[in-house]
C-alpha positions in Angstrom: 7.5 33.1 -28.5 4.6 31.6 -26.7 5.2 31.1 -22.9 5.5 26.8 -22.5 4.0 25.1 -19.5 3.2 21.5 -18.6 0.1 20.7 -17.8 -1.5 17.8 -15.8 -3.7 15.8 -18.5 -6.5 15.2 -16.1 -7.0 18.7 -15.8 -7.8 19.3 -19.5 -10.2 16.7 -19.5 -8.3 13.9 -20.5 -9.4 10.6 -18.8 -6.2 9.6 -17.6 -7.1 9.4 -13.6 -6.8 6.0 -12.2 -10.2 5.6 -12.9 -10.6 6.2 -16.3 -12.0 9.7 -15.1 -10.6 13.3 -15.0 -10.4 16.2 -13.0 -11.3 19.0 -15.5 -11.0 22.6 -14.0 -11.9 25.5 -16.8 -9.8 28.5 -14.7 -6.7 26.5 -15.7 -7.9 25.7 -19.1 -8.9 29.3 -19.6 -5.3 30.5 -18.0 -3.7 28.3 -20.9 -5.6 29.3 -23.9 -2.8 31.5 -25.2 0.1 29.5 -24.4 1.9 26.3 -25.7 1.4 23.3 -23.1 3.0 20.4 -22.7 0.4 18.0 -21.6 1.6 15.2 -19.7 0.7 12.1 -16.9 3.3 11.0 -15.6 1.9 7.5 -14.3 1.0 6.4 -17.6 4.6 7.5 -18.7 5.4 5.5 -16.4 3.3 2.3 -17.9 0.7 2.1 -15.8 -2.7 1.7 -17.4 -6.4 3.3 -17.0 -8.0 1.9 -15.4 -5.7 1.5 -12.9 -5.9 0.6 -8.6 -5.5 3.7 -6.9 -2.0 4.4 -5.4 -0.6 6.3 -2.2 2.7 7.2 -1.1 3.4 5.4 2.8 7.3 6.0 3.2 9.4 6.4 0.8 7.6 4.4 -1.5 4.3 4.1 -3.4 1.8 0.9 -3.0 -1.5 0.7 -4.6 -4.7 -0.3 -2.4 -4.1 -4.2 -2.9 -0.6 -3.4 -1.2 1.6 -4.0 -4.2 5.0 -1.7 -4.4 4.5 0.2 -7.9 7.1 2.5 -7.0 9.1 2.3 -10.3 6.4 3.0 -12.3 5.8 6.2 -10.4 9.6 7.0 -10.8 9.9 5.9 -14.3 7.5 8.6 -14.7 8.7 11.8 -12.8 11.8 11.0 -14.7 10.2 10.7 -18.0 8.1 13.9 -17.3 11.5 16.0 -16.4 13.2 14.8 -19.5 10.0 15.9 -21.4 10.6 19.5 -20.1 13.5 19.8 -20.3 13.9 18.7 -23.8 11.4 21.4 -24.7 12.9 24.3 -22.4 9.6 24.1 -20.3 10.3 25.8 -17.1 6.2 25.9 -15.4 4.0 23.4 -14.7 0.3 23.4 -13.3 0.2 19.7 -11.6 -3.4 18.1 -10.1 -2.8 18.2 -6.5 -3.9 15.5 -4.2 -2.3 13.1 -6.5 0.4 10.5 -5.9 2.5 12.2 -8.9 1.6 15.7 -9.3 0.5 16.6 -5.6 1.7 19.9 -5.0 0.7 21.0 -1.1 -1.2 18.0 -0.5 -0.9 14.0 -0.9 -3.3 10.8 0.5 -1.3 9.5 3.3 -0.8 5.7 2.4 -3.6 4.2 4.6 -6.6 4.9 1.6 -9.1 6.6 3.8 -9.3 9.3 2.0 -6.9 11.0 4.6 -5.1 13.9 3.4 -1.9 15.4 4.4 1.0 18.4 3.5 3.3 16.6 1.4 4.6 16.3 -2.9 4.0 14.1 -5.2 6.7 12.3 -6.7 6.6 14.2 -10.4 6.1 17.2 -8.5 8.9 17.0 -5.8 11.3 15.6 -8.9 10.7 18.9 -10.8 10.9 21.1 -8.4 14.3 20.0 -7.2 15.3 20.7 -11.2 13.9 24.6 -10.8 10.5 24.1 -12.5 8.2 26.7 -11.1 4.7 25.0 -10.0 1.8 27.3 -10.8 -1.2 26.7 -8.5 -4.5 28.2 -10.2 -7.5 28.6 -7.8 
């Protein structure tokens, strides 16, 4: 049986970025050719829409750059992503870091300067914390 890993959708080439734009990266499309992936964006499970305003973590909770709290939409997500994997026995995932959901070593730091600092994403800290392995590919 095929090895199953999740896969940010933005790094397939699938405009689902907050502005309508993706983050294609060919070593991780390459790395998956041979394996069943589970593609997934957790902020549009979560029912928010691309375009969208661009979001950043500052706390606990998630506000997008006109200040507004979209914090269940981020959670509706993680959860929705988790459930996902699990229901298909999906135990790896390859997650765009940087990101509000999938950040992985890095996040924005909630002031939209393009600051950067150590820190998860809310999918990625979520699935972690339920043993799914994050694969970084360079």
């Amino acid at each position: 049986m095929k090895e199953i890993i999740a896969c940010s959708a933005c790094l397939l080439g699938l405009n689902t970025k907050y502005d309508s734009l993706n983050n294609f990266n060919q070593k991780v499309f390459a790395y998956l050719r041979d394996k069943t992936v589970i593609v997934i964006c957790p902020e549009v499970f979560g029912g928010l829409l691309i375009p969208r305003n661009p979001s950043e973590i500052r706390g606990e909770k998630l506000y997008d750059n006109f200040g507004k709290d979209v914090s269940e939409y981020f959670m509706k997500g993680a959860e929705e992503t988790l459930s996902l994997l699990k229901r298909y026995g999906c135990t790896k995932a390859i997650l765009k870091d940087g990101s509000p959901s999938c950040g992985t070593t890095y996040i924005y730091d909630g002031t939209f300067t393009s600051t950067l600092k150590k820190g998860l994403g809310i999918t990625a800290k979520l699935l972690i914390e339920n043993g799914i392995e994050i694969i970084e590919i360079e």
